[in-house]
Residue, then its C-alpha position, 0 to 999 in steps of 0.5 A: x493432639x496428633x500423636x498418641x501419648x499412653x497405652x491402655x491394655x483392658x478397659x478396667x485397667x486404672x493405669x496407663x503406659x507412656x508412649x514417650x516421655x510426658x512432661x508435667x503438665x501435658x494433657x494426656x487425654x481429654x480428662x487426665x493431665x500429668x502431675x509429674x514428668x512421666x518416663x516413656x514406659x513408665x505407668x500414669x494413674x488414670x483415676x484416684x488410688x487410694x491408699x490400700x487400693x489396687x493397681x491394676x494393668x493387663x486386668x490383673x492386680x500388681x500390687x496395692x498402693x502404699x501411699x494415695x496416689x492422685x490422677x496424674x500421679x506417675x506411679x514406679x516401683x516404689x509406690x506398691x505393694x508385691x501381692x502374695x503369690x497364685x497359689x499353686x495348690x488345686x488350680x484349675x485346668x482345661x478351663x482356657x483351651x483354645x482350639x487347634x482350628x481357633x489358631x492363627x493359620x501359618x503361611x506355609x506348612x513346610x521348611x527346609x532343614x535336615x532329617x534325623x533318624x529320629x526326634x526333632x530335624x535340624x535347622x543347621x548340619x553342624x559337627x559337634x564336639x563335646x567335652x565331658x570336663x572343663x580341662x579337655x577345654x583348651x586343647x579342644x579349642x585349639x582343634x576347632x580353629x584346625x578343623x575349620x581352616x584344614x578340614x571344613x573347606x572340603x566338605x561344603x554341605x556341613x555348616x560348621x564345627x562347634x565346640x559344646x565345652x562346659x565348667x563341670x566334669x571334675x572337682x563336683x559331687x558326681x553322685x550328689x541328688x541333683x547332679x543328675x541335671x548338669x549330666x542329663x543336660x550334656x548327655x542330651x545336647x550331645x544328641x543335639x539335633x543340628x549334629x545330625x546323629x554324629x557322636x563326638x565326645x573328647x575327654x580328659x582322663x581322670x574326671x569324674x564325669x566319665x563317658x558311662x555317665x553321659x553315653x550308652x554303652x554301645x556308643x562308646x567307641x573309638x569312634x566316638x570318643x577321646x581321651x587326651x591324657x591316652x596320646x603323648x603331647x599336644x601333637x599327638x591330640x591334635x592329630x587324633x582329633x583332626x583324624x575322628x572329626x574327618x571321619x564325621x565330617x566325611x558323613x555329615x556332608x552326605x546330609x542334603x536340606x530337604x523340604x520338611x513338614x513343621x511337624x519336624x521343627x522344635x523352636x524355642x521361645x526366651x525373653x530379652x531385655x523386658x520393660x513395660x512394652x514388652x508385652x504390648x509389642x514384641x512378646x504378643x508378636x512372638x506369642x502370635x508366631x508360636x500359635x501359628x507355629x503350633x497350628x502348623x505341626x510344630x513344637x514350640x517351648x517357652x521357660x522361665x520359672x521366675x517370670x511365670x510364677x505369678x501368671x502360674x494360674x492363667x497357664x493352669x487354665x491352658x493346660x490340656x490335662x491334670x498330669x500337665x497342671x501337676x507337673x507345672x504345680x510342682x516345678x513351682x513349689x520347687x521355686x518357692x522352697x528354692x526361695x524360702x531357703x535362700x530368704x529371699x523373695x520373687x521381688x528380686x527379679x526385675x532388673x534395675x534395667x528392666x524397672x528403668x523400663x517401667x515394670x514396676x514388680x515381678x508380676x507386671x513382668x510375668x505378664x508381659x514375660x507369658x505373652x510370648x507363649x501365644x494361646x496354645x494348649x500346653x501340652x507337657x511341662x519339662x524339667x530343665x533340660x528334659x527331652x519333650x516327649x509331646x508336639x505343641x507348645x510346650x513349657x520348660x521349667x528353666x531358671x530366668x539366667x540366660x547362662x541357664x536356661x539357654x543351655x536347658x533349651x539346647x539341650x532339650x532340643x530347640x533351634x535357636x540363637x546360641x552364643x557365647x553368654x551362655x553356659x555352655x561356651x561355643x560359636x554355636x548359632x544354631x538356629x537357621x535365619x531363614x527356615x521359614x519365608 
């Protein structure tokens, strides 16, 4: 055979990965022949299961077979069991800590990007405005397109004006207990470190969520903020716009990029579209940067409760400490309670796309899903848009949606492809092609 047909992960593994489509009948390697066309990605049995038996990939147990399953036998999300959860009571940690000199030295240590007084630097120099309700989101956007053809072009150093508008504000339970979410993650993005330390926040006039509840006292100045419903007329907001964002524009582009030690540098780390490759191929690559980058001084965050969940134990091991372990123990409580109310089970992530991929249970994803975190220690676990306090590889307790946990990583402060699918609806890439070569 000139081309390889499967991929094994660990040598007690009792399954493996088709390269490409196998059809029935191929020799797959010198003692196994497929009994069934395989779909590329798909897993093939590599000896007898029985009934009741495990299968095994990455050396960890996926499920238990429900039926026999015969050498050669393609093996998808119908012929297993889910395994019961890690628990998450008295795991152990500090038991897989791996050293800073142990880690994949970076190629270099420093990037370009732009200073801020004080927190993470910024990849981007961006002016960014925003809403505190949903209703201040149609005049605003209308300013934004003003701004980049009136405004943008005569100061060349900013990089653009972003629009950060969201579906809260009014009409909601302001005072409800978990309220606190939604206004802590609008409260930090507006001190985003791509807006350079520029306050700009346009509101309405009669919501709820009101300027005292996102901004300190202090901040809240003429300066600052705006209130569409104090001005007569669509002309009278626009120009009142147009007058503030000059006004941090004219700042903003007294901002240089400036050689900064990866100490200053705060990236985030998600997952794609997951199939059965992903934690062969681009998420062990992604984890191998984040080593590097953590090697070097920087701070890289990872997330999603869902697809951590069942690998919850092997990060245990990596955390530096018990406050750490703790903390990671309780953001999955939180899920597990989240799921009992709701009677559902883990099993209802993956996707149909991701099993059409070959994962065949939430646990094959989580394994594949945690590969992007590297090696690193774990040093903090952050609530969803929490601000970390810590340098290293840090873990954000966000949900698996990229319309949630895009807007958490925001707003806890990472640099990163930001689209519109997300939360928070803006043209906002913030994330810097190239700052590091």
């Amino acid at each position: 055979m000139s081309q390889r047909l499967y991929v094994k992960i660990r040598e007690e593994d009792n399954v493996a990965i088709a390269v490409k489509d196998i059809p029935a009948g191929t020799q797959v390697m010198e003692d196994l022949v497929a009994n069934q066309d395989i779909p590329q990605a798909h897993k093939i049995a590599l000896c007898d299961i029985p009934a009741g038996g495990e299968i095994i990939r990455y050396g960890v147990v996926l499920g238990y077979a429900i039926n026999d399953i015969k050498k050669g036998d393609w093996i998808n999300e119908h012929m297993l069991e889910l395994p019961e959860s890690p628990s998450v009571d008295d795991m152990a940690f500090g038991t897989n800590l791996v050293k800073m000199e142990d880690l994949p030295m970076p190629t270099r240590t420093t990037w370009m990007g732009y200073k801020n007084a004080e927190g993470p630097a910024g990849t981007r120099n961006l002016l960014g405005i925003v809403t505190t309700v949903q209703c201040a989101a149609g005049v605003l956007k209308v300013a934004v397109e003003r701004i980049k053809k009136e405004l943008l072009p005569k100061y060349p150093n900013v990089d653009g004006v972003v629009a950060v508008t969201h579906p809260y504000g009014c009409g909601v339970a302001i005072n409800a207990p978990m309220a606190y979410i939604p206004i802590r993650a609008i409260t930090n993005v507006i001190r985003h470190p791509n807006f350079g330390g520029e306050i700009m926040v346009v509101g309405f006039g009669c919501e709820k969520l009101t300027y005292d509840r996102v901004l300190p006292k202090e901040d809240i100045t003429p300066d600052n903020v705006l209130t569409l419903q104090d001005y007569a007329g669509h002309d009278a907001m626009m120009n009142a716009i147009m007058e503030i964002a000059e006004k941090k524009l004219q700042k903003l582009n007294l901002r240089k990029r400036e050689e900064l030690p990866l100490s200053d540098l705060l990236i985030g780390m998600q997952c794609g579209g997951s199939d059965a490759f992903s934690g062969v191929s681009a998420n062990p690559s992604a984890g191998y940067a984040a080593d590097m980058l953590v090697r070097g001084g920087a701070t890289v965050m990872f997330s999603e409760v869902t697809e951590v969940r069942d690998g919850v134990h092997m990060l245990a091991a990596r955390c530096a400490d018990a406050h750490t372990r703790d903390r990671l123990a309780e953001e999955m409580k939180w899920y597990d309670k989240y799921l009992a109310d709701g009677g559902v089970g883990r099993d209802a992530n993956p996707t149909p796309g991701n099993k059409k991929g070959g994962l065949a249970n939430i646990v094959e994803k989580a394994m594949g899903s945690i590969a992007k975190s590297g090696t690193s220690q774990i040093v903090e676990v952050l609530s969803p848009a929490e601000k970390l306090t810590k340098h290293g590889l840090i873990y954000a307790a966000t949900p698996a949606s990229d319309i949630v946990c895009g807007p958490s990583q925001v707003a806890s402060g990472i640099k990163e492809p930001y689209s519109d699918k997300y939360g928070f609806h803006n043209d906002m890439c913030i994330f810097n092609p190239a700052p590091i070569t």
